[in-house]
C-alpha positions as CSV (number, residue, x, y, z in Angstrom):
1,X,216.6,241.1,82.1
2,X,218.3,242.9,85.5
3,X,218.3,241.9,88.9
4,X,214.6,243.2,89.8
5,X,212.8,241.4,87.0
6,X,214.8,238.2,88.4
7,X,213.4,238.8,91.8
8,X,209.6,239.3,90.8
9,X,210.5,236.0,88.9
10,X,210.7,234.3,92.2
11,X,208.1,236.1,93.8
12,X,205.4,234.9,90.7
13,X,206.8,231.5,91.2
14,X,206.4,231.2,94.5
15,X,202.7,232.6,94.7
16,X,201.9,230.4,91.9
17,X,203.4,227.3,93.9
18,X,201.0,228.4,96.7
19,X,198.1,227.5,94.6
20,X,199.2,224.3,94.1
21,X,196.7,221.7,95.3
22,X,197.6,218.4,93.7
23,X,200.8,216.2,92.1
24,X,199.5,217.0,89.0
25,X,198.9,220.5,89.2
26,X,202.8,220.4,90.3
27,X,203.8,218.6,87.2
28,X,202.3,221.9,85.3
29,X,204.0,224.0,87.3
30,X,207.8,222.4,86.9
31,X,207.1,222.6,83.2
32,X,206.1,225.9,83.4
33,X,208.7,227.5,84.7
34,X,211.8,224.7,83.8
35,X,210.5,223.1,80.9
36,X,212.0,223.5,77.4
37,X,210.2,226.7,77.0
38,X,210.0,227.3,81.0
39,X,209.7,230.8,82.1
40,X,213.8,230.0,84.3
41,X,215.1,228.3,81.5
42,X,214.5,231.1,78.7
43,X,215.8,233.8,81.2
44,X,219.0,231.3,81.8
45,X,219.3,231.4,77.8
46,X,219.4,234.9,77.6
47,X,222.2,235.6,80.2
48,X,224.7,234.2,77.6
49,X,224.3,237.6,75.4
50,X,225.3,239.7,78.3
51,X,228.9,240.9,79.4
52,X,231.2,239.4,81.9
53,X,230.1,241.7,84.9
54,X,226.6,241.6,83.9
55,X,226.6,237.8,83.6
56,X,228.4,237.4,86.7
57,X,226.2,239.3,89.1
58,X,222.9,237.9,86.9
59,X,223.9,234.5,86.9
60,X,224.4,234.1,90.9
61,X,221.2,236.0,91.0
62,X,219.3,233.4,89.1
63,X,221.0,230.3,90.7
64,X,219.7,231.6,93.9
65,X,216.5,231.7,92.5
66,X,216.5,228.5,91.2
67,X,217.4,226.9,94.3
68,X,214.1,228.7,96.3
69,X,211.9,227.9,94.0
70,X,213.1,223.8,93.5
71,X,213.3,223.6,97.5
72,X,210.2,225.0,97.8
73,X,208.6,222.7,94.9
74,X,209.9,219.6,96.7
75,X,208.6,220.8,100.1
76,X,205.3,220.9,98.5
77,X,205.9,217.7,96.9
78,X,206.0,216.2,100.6
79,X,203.3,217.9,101.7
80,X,201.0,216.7,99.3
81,X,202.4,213.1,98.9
82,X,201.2,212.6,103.0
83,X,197.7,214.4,102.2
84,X,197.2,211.9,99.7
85,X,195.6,208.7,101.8
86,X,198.1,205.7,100.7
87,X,196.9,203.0,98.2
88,X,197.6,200.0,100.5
89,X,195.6,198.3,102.8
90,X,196.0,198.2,106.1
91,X,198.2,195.7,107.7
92,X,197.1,193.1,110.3
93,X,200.3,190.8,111.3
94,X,197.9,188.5,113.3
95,X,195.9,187.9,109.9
96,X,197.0,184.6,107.9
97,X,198.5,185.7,104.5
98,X,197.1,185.2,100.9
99,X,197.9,182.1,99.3
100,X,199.7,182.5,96.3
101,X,198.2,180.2,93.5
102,X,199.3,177.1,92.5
103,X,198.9,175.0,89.6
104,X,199.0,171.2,89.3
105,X,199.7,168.1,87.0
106,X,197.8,168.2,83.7
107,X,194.9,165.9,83.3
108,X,196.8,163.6,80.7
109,X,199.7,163.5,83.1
110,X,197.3,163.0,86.4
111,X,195.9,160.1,83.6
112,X,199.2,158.1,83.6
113,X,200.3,158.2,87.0
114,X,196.6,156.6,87.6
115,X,197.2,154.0,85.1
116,X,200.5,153.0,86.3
117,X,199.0,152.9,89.7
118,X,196.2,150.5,88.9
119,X,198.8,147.9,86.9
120,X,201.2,147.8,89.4
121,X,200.0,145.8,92.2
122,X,199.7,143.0,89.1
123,X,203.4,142.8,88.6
124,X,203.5,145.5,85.6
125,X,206.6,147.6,85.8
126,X,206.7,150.7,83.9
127,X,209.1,151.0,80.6
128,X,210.2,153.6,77.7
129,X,211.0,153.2,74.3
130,X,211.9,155.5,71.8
131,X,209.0,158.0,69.9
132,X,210.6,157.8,66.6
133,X,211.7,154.3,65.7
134,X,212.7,152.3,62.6
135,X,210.0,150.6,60.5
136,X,211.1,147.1,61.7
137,X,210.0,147.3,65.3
138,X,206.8,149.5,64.1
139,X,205.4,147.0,61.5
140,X,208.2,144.2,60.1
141,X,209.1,142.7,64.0
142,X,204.2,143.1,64.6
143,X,203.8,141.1,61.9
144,X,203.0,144.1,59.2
145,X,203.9,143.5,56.0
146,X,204.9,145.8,53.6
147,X,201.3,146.3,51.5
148,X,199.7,146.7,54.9
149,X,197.3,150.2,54.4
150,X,199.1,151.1,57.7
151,X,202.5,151.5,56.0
152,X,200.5,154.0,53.8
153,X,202.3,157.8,53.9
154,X,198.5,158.7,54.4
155,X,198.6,157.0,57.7
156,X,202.0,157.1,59.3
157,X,204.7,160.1,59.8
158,X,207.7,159.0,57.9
159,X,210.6,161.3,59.1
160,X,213.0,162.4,56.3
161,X,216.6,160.7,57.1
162,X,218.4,158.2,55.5
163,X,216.7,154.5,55.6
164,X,219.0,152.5,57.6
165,X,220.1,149.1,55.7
166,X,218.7,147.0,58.2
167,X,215.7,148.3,59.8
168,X,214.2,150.4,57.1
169,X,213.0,154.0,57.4
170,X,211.9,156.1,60.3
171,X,208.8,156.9,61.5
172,X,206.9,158.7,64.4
173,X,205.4,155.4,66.4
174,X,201.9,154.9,65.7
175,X,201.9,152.8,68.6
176,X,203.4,151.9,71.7
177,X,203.8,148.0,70.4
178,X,206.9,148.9,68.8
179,X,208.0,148.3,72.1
180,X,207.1,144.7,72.1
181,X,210.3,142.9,70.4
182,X,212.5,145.5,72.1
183,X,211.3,144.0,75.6
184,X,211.4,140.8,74.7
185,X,214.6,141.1,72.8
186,X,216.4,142.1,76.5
187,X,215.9,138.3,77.3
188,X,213.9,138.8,80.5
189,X,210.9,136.3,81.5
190,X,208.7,136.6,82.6
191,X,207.6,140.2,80.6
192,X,204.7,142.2,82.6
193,X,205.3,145.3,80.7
194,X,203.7,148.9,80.8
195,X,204.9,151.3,78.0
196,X,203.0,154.9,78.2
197,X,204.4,156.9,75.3
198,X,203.6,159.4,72.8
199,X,202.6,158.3,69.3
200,X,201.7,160.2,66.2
201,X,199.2,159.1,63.1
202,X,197.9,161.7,60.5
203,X,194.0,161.9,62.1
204,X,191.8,164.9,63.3
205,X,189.0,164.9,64.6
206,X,186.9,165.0,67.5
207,X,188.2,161.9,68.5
208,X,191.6,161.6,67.3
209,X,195.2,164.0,67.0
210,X,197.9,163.9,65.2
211,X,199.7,163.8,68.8
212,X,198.3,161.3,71.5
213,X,199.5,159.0,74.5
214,X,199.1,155.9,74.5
215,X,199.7,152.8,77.1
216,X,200.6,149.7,76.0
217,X,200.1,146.4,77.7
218,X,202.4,143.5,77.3
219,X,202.6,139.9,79.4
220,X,204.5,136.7,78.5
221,X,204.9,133.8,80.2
222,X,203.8,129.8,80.2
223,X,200.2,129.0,80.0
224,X,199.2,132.9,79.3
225,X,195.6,132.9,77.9
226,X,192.8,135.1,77.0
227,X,191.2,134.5,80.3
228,X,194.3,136.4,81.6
229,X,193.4,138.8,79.6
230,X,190.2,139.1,80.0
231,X,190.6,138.9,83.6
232,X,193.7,142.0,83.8
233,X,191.4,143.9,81.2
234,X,188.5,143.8,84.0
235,X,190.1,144.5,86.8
236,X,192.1,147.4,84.9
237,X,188.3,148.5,84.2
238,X,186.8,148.5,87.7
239,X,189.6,150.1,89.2
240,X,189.7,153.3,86.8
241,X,185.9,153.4,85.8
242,X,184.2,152.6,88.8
243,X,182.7,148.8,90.2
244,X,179.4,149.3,87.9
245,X,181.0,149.3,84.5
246,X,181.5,146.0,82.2
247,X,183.7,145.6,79.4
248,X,183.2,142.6,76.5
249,X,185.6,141.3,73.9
250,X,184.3,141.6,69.6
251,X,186.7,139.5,68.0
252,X,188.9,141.3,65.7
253,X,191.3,141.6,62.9
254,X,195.6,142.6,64.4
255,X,198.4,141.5,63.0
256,X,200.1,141.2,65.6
257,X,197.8,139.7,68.4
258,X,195.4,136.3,67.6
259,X,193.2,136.0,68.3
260,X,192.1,139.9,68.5
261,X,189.8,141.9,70.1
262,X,188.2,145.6,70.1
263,X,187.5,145.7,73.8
264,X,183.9,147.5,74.6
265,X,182.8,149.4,78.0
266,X,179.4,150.1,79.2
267,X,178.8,153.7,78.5
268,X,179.8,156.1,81.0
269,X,176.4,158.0,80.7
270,X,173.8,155.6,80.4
271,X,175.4,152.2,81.7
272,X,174.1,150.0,78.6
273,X,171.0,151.3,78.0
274,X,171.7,153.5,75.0
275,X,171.9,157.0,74.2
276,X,173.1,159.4,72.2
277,X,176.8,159.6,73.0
278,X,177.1,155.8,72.6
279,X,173.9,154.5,70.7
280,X,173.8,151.1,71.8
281,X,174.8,151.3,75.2
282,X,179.0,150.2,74.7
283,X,181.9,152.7,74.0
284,X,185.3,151.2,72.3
285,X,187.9,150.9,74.4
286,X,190.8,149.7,72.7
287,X,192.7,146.7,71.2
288,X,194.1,143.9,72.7
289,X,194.5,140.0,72.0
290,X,197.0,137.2,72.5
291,X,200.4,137.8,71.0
292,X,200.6,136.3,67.6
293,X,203.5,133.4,67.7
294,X,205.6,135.4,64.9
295,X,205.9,138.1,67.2
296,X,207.2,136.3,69.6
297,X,210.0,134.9,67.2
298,X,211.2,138.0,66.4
299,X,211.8,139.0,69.8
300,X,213.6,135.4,70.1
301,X,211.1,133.5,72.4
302,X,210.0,130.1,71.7
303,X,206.1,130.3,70.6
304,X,206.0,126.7,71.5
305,X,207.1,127.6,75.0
306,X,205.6,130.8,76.0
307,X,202.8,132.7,74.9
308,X,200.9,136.1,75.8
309,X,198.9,138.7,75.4
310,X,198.8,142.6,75.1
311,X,197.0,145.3,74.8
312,X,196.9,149.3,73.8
313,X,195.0,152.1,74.3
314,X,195.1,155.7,73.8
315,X,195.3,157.7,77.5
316,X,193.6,160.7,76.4
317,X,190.2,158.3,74.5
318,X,190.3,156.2,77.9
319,X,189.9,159.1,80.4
320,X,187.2,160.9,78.1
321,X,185.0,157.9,79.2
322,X,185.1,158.0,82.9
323,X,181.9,158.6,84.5
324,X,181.4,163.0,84.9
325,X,184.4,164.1,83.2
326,X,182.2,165.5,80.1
327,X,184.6,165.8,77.6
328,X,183.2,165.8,74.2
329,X,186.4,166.7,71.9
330,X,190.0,165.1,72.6
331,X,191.0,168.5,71.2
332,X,190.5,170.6,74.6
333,X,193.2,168.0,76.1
334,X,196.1,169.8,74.1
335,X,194.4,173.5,73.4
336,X,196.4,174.9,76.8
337,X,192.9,176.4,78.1
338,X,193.0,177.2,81.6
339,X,189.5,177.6,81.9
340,X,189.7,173.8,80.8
341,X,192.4,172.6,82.6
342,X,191.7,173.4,86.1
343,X,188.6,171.8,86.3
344,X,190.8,168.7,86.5
């Protein structure tokens, strides 16, 4: 390699730049001629065999090179950057902007809030309690004795830590009346109580999760009966169903409420006539009943004095029957589908 080969070195590159049309025809040409195996860079390898004078009066040859052909690359890197017509659109500043999106409150959530809504003008006030409790609020302090199938392993979520002396094991509440005695165990009366919580039982199916909310009723006080229950459960009904639908009372078997009640609502879909979806016209609602009088000893009210009533029902069961929502598996309420959720 000598100083004229150098020289037609530039004066290839610099036709073959000429023909350049496109980036990517100018991504070819910087590998072809600085690559690995570039057409500069093996001609810069071979200047290292040379002598001192040689490489000297070589090397500042080549550099010079170098630098016309990468100015001229980047000039044509310009040039074809502003032929090529830009990607964006056009900018109006008198146009509104694009809304970003936004999400909202999940269904079981917008569920609640409802609920709460609808008991509060009645005196209810909202409370918590905890989701993993001892057994003696869950079934000894309800009135469940120890043979009850309820206490059954197959039923209930017993989590594995020590059993305390005094209140027996832990479980995942299977309901929110574990929260009964504990309210009526702060000493406040009158009680017009509202615990939403989540519970846990060992069921799947179209109708039932291991994992479900649940609202729980509770009201004591003198001269409570079961036509203030009956009266609270209808106006709870008409407020979140709609005027048109009806509710009725079967009598029951709870331990901790009697007497007890499944509580019944016309069907969302044919309003008592009978279908398909509820085959005699009715869909179950829930429990409720009036507080059984051990109950209310254990949370250290005078049966004598005071008596009650309560009610619970699971949030996700009760919104799957209002009128158009259509929702024929509990299961979509937890899956995380979009395409589900934001119909709601």
């Amino acid at each position: 390699m000598d100083l004229l080969e150098v020289e037609k070195l530039k004066t290839q590159a610099l036709t073959d730049l000429d023909l350049v049309d496109s980036l990517t025809k100018l991504e070819e040409f910087r590998v072809k001629y600085f690559g690995k195996k570039g057409l500069v860079t093996v001609v810069t390898k071979d200047i290292v065999s040379l002598g001192a004078d040689e490489k000297k009066a070589l090397g500042r040859a080549l550099n010079e090179v170098k630098s016309v052909i990468q100015g001229s690359m980047e000039s044509k890197k310009l040039e074809l950057e502003k032929s090529i017509p830009s990607q964006l659109p056009e900018f109006y500043k008198s146009l509104p902007g694009t809304r970003p999106e936004i999400g909202h409150l999940h269904v079981i959530t917008q569920a609640i809030r409802e609920i709460v809504d609808i008991f509060k003008p009645l005196g209810f006030t909202r409370v918590r309690y905890p989701e993993i409790d001892w057994e003696y609020f869950v079934f000894e302090a309800l009135n469940i004795p120890e043979e009850h199938p309820a206490r059954d392993e197959w039923e209930t979520f017993f989590v594995d830590i020590s059993r305390d002396e005094k209140y027996g094991r832990t479980v995942i509440t299977p309901h929110t009346s574990s929260g009964q005695v504990r309210e009526m165990l702060k000493g406040n009366l009158p009680i017009r109580m509202l615990n939403i919580s989540r519970c846990g039982r060992r069921q799947a199916d179209v109708r039932h999760l291991p994992t479900f909310y649940q609202f729980e009723g509770l009201v004591v006080d003198k001269g409570i009966n079961i036509s203030h229950l009956k009266g609270v459960l209808n106006y709870f009904v008409k407020n979140f169903y709609g005027p048109e639908r009806e509710i009725r009372l079967r009598p029951y078997d709870f331990r901790f409420t009697e007497p007890s009640f499944e509580v019944d609502v016309l069907c969302s879909n044919c309003l008592g006539a009978g279908c398909s979806l509820c085959k005699e016209g009715w869909m179950e609602l829930g429990g409720a009943g009036v507080v059984h009088p051990k109950v209310l000893e254990y949370g250290g009210i005078d049966s004598k004095e005071y008596s009650g009533f309560a009610f619970g029902w699971g949030v996700e069961r009760t919104y799957m029957m209002k009128s158009g929502t259509q929702i024929d598996d509990i299961r979509h309420l937890f899956a995380n589908d979009v395409r589900f959720l934001e119909q709601f």
